[in-house]
N, CA, C and O of each residue as an XYZ file, in Angstrom:
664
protein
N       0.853     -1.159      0.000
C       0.000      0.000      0.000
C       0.902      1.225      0.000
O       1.834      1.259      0.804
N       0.715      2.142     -0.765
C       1.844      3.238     -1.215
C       0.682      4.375     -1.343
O      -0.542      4.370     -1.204
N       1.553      5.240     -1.639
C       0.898      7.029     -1.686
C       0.504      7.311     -0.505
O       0.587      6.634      0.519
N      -0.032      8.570     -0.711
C      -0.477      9.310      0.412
C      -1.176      8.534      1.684
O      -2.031      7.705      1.370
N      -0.930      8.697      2.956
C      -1.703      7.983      4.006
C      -2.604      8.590      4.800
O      -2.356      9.390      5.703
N      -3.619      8.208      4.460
C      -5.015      9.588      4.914
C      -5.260      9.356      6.662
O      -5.713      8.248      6.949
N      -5.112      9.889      7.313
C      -5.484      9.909      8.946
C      -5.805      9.167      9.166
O      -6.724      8.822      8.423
N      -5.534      8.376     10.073
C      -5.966      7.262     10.804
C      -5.672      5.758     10.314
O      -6.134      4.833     10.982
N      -4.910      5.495      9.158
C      -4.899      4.746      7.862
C      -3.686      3.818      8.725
O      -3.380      2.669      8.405
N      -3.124      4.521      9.792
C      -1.920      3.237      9.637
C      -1.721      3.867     11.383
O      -1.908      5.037     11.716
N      -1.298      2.724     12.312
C      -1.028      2.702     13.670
C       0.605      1.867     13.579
O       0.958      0.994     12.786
N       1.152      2.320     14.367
C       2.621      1.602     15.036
C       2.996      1.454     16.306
O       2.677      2.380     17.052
N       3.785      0.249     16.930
C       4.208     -0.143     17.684
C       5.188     -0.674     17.576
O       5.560     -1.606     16.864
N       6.044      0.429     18.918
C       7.923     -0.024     18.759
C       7.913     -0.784     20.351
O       7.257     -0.438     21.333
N       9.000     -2.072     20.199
C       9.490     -2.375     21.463
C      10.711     -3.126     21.461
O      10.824     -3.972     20.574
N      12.000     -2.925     22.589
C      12.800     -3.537     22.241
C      13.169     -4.709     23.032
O      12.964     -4.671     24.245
N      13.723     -5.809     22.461
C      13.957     -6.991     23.153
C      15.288     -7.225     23.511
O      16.157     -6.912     22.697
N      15.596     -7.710     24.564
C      17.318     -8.061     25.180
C      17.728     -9.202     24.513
O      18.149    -10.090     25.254
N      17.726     -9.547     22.738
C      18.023    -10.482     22.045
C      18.874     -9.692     20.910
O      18.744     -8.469     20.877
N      19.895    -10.437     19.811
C      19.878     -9.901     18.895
C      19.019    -10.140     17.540
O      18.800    -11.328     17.303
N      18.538     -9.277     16.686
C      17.826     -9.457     15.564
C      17.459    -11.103     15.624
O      16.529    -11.547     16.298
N      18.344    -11.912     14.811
C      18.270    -12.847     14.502
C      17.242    -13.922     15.518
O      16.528    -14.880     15.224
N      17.536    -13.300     16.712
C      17.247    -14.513     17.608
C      15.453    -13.735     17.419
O      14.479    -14.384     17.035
N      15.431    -12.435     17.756
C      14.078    -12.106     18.252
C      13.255    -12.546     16.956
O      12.231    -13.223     17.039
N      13.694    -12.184     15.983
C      13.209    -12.427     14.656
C      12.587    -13.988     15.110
O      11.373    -14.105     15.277
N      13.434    -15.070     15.279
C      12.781    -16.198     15.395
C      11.599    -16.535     16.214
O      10.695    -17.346     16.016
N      11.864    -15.587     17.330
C      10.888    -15.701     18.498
C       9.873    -15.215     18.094
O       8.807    -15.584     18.587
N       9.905    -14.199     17.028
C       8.126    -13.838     16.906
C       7.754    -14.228     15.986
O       6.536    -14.140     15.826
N       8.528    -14.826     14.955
C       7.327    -15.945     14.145
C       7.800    -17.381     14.418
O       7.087    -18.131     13.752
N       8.680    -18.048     15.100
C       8.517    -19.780     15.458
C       7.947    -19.466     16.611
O       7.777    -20.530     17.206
N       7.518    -18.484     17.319
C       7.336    -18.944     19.208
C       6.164    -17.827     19.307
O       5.905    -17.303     20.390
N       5.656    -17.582     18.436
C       4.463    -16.791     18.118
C       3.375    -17.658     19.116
O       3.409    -17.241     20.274
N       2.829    -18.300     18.988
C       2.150    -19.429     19.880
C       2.076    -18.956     21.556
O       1.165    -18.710     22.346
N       4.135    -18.992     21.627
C       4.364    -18.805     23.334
C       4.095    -17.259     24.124
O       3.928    -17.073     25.329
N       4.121    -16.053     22.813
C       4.326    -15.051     23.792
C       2.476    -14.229     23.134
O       1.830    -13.472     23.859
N       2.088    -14.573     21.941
C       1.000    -13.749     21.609
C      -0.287    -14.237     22.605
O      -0.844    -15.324     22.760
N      -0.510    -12.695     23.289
C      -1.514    -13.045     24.151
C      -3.230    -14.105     24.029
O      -3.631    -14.398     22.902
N      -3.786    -14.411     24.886
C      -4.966    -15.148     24.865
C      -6.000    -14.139     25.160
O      -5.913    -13.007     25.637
N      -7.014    -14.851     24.747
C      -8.427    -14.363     24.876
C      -9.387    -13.468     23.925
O      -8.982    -13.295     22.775
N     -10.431    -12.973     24.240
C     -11.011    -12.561     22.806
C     -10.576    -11.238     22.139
O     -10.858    -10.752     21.044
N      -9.823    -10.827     23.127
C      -9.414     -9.443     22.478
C      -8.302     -9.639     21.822
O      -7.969     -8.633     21.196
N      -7.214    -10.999     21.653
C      -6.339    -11.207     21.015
C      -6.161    -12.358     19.569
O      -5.320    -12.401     18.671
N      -7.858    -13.538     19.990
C      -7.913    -14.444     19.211
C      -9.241    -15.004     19.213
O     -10.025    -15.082     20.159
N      -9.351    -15.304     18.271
C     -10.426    -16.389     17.727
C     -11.179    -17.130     18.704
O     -12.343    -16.916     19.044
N     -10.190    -18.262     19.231
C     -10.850    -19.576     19.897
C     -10.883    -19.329     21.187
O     -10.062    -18.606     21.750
N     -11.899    -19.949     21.791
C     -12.325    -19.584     22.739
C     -11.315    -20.130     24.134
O     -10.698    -21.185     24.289
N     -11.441    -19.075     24.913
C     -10.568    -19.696     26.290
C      -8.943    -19.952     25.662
O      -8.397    -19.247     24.815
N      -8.460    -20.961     26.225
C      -7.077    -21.193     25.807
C      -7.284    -22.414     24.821
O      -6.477    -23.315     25.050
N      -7.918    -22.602     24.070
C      -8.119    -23.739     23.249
C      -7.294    -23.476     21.918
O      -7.188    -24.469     21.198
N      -6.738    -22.399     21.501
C      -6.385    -22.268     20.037
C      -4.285    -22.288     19.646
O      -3.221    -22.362     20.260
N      -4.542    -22.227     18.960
C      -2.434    -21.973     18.114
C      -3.029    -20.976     17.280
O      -4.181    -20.812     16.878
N      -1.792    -20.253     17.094
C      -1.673    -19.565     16.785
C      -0.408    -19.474     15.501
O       0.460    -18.810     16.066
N      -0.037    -19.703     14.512
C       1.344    -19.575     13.971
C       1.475    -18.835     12.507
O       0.717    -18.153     11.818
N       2.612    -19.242     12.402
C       3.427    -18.462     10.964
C       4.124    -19.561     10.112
O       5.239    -20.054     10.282
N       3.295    -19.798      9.258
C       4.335    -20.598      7.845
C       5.260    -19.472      7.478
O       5.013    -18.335      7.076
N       6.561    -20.183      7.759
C       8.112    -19.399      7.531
C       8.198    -19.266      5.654
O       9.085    -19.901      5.083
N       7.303    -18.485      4.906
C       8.095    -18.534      3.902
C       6.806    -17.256      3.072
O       5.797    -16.783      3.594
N       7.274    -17.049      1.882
C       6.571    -15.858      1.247
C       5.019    -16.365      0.822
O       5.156    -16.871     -0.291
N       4.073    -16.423      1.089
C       2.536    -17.363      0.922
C       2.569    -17.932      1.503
O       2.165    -18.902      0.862
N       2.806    -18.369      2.698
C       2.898    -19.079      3.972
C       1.339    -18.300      4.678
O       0.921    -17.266      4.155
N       0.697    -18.844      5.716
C      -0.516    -18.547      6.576
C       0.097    -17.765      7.387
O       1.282    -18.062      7.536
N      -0.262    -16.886      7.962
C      -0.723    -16.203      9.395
C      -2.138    -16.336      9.721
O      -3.073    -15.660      9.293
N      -2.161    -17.690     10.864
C      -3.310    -18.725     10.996
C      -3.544    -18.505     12.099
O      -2.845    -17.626     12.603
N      -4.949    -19.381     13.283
C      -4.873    -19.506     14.228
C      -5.782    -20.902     14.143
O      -6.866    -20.630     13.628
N      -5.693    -22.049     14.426
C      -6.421    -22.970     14.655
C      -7.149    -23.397     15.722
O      -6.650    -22.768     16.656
N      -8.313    -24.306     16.312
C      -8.854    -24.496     17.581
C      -9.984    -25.482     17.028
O     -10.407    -25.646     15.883
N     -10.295    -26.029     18.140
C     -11.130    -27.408     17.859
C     -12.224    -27.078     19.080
O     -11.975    -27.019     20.284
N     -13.687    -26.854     18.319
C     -14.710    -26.751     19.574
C     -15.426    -27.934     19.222
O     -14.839    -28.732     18.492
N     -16.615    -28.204     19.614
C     -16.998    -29.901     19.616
C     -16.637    -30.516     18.726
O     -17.401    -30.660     17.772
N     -15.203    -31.167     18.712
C     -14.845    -32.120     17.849
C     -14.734    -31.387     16.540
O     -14.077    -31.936     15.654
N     -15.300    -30.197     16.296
C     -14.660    -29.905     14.776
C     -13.421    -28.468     14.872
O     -13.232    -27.570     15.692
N     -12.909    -28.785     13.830
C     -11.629    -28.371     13.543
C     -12.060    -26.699     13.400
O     -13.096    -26.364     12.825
N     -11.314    -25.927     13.876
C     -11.911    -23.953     12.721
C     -10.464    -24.020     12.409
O      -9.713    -24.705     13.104
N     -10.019    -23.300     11.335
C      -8.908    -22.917     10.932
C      -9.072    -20.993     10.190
O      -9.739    -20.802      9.174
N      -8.450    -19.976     10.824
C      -8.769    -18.735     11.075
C      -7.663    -18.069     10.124
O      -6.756    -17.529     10.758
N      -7.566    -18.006      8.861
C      -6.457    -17.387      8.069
C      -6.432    -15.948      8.327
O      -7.069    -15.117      7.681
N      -5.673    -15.712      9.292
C      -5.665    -14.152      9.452
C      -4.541    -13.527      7.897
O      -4.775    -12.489      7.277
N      -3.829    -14.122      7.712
C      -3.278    -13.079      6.480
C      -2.092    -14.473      5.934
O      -1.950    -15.579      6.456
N      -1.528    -14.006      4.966
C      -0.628    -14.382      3.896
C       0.871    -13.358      3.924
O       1.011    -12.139      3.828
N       1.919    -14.547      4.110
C       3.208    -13.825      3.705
C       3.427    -12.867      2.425
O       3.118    -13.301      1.316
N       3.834    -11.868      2.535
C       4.311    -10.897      1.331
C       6.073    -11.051      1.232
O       6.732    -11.191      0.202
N       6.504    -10.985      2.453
C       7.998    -10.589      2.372
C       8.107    -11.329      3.571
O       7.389    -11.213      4.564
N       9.350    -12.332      3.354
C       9.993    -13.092      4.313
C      11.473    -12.656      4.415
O      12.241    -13.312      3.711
N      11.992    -11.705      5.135
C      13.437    -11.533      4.993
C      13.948    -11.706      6.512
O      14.172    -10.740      7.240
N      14.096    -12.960      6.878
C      14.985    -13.086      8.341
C      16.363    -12.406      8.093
O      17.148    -12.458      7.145
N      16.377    -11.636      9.490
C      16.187    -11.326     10.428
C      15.572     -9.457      9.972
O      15.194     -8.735     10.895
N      15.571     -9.224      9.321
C      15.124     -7.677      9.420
C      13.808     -7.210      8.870
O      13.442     -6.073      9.165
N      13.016     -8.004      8.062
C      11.375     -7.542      7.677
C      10.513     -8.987      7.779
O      10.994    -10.106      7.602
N       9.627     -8.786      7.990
C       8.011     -9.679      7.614
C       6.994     -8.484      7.670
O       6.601     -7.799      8.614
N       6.736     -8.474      6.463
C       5.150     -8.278      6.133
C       4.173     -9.031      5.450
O       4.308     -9.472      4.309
N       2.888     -9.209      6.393
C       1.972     -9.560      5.470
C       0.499     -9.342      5.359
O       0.077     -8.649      6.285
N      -0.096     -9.591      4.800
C      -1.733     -9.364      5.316
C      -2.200     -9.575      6.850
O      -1.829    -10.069      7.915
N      -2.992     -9.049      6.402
C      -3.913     -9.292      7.842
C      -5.591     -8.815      7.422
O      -6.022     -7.874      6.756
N      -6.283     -9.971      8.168
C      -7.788     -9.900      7.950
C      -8.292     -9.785      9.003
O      -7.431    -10.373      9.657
N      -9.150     -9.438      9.844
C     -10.001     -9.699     10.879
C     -10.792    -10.848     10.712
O     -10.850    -11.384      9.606
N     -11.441    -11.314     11.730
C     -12.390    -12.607     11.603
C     -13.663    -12.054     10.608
O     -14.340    -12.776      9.876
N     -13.797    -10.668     10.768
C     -15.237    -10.502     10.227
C     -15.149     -9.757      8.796
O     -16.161     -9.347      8.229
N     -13.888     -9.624      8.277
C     -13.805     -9.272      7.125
C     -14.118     -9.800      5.489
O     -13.841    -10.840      4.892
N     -14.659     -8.849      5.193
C     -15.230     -9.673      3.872
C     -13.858    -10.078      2.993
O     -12.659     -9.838      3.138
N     -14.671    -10.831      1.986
C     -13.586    -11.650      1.233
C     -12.161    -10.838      0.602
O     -10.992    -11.179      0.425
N     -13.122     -9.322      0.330
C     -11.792     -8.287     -0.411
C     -11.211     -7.522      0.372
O     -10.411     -6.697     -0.070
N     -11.530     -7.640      1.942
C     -10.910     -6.541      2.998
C      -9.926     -7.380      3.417
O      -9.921     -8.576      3.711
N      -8.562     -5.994      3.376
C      -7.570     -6.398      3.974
C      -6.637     -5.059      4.259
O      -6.500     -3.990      3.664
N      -6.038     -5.657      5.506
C      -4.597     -4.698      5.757
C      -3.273     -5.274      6.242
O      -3.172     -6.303      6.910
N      -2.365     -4.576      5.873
C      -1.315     -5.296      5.887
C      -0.460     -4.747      7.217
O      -0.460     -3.598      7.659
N       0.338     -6.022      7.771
C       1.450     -5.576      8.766
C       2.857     -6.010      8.498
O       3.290     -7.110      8.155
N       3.796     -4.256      8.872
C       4.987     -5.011      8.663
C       5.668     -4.747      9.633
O       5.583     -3.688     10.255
N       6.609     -5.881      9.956
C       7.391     -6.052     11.175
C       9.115     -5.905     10.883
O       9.725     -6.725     10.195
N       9.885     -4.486     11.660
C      10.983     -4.329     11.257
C      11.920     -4.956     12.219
O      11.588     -4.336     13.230
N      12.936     -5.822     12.632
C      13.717     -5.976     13.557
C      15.200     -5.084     13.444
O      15.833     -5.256     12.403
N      15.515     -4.567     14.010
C      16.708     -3.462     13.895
C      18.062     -3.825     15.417
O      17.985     -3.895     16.644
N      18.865     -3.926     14.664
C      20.141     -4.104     15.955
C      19.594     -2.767     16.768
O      18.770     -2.065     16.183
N      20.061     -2.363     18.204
C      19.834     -1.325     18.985
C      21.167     -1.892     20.085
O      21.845     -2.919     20.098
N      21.126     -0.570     21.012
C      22.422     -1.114     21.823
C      21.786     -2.225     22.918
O      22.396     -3.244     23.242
N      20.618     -1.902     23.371
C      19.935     -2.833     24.093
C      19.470     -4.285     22.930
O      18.586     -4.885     23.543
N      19.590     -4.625     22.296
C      19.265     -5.659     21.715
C      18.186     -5.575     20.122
O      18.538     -5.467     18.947
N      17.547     -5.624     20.409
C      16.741     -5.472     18.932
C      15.068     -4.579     19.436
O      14.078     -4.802     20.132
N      15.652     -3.450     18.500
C      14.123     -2.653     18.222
C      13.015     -3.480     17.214
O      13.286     -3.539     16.014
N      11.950     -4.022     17.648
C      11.242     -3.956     17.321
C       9.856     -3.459     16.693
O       8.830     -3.406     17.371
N       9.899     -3.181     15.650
C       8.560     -1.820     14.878
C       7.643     -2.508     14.587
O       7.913     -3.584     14.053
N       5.842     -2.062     14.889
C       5.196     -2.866     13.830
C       4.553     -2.116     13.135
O       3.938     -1.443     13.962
N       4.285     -1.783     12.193
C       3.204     -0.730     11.184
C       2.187     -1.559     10.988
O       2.317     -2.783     10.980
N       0.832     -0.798     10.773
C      -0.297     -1.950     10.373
C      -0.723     -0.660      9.885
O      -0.272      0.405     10.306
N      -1.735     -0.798      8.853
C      -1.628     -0.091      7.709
C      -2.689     -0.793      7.141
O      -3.066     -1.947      7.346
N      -3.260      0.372      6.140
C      -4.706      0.204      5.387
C      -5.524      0.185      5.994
O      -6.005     -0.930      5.791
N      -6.400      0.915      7.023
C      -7.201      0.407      7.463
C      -8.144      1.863      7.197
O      -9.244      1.961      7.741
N      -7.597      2.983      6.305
C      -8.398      3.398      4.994
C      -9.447      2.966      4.665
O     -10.599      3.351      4.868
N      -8.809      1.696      3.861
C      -9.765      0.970      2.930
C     -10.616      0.046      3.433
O     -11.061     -0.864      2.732
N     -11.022      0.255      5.142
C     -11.973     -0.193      5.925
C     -13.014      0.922      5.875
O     -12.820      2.136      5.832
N     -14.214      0.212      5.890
C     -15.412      1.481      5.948
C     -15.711      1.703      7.091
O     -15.551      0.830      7.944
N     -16.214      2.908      7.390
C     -16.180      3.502      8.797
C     -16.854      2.909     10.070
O     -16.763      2.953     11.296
N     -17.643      2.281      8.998
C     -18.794      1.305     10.431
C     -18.741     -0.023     10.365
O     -19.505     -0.894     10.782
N     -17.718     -0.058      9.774
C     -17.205     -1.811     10.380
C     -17.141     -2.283     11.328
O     -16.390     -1.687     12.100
N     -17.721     -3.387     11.819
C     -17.940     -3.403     13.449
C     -16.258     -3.709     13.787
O     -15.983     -3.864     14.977
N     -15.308     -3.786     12.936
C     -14.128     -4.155     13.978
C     -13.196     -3.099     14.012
O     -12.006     -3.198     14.311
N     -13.878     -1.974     13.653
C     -13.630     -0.615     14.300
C     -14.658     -0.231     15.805
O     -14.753      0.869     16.350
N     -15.117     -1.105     16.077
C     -15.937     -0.552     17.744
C     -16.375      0.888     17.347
O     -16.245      1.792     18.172
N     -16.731      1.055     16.493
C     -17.198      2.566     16.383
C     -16.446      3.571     16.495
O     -17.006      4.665     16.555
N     -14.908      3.517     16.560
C     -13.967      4.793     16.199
C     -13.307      4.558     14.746
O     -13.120      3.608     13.986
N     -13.077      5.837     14.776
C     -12.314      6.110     13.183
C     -11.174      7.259     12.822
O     -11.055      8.331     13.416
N     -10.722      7.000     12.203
C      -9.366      8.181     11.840
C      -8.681      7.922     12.783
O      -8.841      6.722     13.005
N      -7.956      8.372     13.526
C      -6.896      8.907     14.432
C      -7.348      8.038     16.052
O      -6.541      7.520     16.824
N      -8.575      8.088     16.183
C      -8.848      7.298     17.334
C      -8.547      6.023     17.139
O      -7.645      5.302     17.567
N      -9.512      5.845     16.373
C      -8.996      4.301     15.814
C      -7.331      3.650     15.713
O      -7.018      2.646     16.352
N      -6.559      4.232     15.005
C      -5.399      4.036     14.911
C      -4.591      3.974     16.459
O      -3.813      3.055     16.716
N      -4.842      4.897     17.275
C      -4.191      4.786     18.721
C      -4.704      3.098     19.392
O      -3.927      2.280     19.884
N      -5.928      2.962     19.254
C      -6.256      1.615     19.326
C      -5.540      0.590     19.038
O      -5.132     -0.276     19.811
N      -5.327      0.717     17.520
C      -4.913     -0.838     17.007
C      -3.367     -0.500     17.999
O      -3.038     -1.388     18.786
N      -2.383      0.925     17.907
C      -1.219      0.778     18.321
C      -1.109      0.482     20.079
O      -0.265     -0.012     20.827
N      -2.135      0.941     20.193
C      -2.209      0.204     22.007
C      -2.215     -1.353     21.916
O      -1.449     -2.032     22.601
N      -3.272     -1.985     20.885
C      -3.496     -3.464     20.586
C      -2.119     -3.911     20.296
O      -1.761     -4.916     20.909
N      -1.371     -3.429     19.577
C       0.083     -3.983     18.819
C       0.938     -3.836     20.037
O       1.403     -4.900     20.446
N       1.243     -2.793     20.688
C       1.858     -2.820     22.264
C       1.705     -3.740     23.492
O       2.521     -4.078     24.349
N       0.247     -4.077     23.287
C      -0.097     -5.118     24.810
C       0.507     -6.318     24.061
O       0.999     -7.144     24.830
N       0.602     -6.657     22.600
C       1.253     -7.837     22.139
C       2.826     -7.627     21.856
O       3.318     -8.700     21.506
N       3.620     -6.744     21.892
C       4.801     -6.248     21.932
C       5.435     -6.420     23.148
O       6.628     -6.724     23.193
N       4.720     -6.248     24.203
C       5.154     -5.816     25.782
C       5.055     -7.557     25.660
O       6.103     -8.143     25.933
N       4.029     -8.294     25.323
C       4.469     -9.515     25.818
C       5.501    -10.777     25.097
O       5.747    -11.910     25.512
N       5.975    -10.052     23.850
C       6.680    -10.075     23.604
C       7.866    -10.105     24.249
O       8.248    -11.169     24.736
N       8.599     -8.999     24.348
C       9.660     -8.322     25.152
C       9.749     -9.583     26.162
O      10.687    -10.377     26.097
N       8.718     -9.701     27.084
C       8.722    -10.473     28.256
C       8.996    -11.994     27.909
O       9.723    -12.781     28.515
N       8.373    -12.164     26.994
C       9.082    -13.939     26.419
C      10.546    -13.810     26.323
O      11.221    -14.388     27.174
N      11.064    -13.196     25.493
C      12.198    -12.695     25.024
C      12.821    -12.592     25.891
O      13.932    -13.037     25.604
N      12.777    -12.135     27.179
C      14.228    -11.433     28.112
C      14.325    -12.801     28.542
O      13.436    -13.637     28.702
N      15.961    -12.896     28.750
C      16.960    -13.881     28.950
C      16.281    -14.245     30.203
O      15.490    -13.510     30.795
N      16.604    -15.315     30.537
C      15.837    -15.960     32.087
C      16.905    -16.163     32.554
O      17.005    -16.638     33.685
């Protein structure tokens, strides 16, 4: 998504981890599972019943799976665009309630820092969401956007916390 970015169109979240690149890089898409928070404000399946992961490669899933009476859901939140370990992943991202052509994309920068690796996330397009989409809760422009970057932070912060050396 390129050109101009109209208000509210894109939210970010920076955090840094006591790892270098390489390692954190792994931790947030192989161990995605261990540190991305639970519950409905973070996932799909209900209670602690679900996974969560990342096919490592460019068209790979950003999935979440869970099994309620005996049947399987499988939750394609988005598709790889760019796989470059250790310094980018971006890829789609859908909400559960998004129609077939809605989408926005997230990209994730890992950067050396003296403390270990800065972590960035941009999420972006959410423009080309209409204003009364229910998975806007009824804010828009600029409100909205502080949202998703508070949302990307409570999953950043727990991040960080997987991450620090034990």
């Amino acid at each position: 998504m390129t050109g101009t970015v109209p208000p509210g169109d894109c939210a970010r979240a920076m955090v840094t981890v006591a790892v270098p690149p390489v390692q954190a890089f792994r931790i947030f898409t192989e161990q995605i599972e261990l540190w991305w928070r639970r519950g409905p404000r973070f996932r799909c399946a209900p209670g602690d019943a679900g996974l969560i992961a990342i096919e490592p490669h460019v068209g790979g899933r950003v999935f979440e799976s869970y099994t309620v009476d005996a049947r399987e859901h499988v939750v394609e939140i988005g598709r790889i665009r760019i796989w470059d370990p250790p310094h980018r992943l971006l890829f789609d991202w859908r909400a559960a309630n998004f129609a077939p052509a809605e989408h926005t994309e997230v990209e994730v920068l890992f950067e050396p820092s003296p403390a270990g690796t800065r972590v960035t996330v941009t999420h972006r397009g959410w423009a080309a969401i209409r204003a009364d989409h229910p998975v806007r809760h009824g804010r828009v422009g600029p409100e909205f956007s502080r949202e998703i970057g508070l949302w990307w932070g409570a999953l950043l912060s727990a991040l960080r916390v997987h991450a620090a050396p034990r």
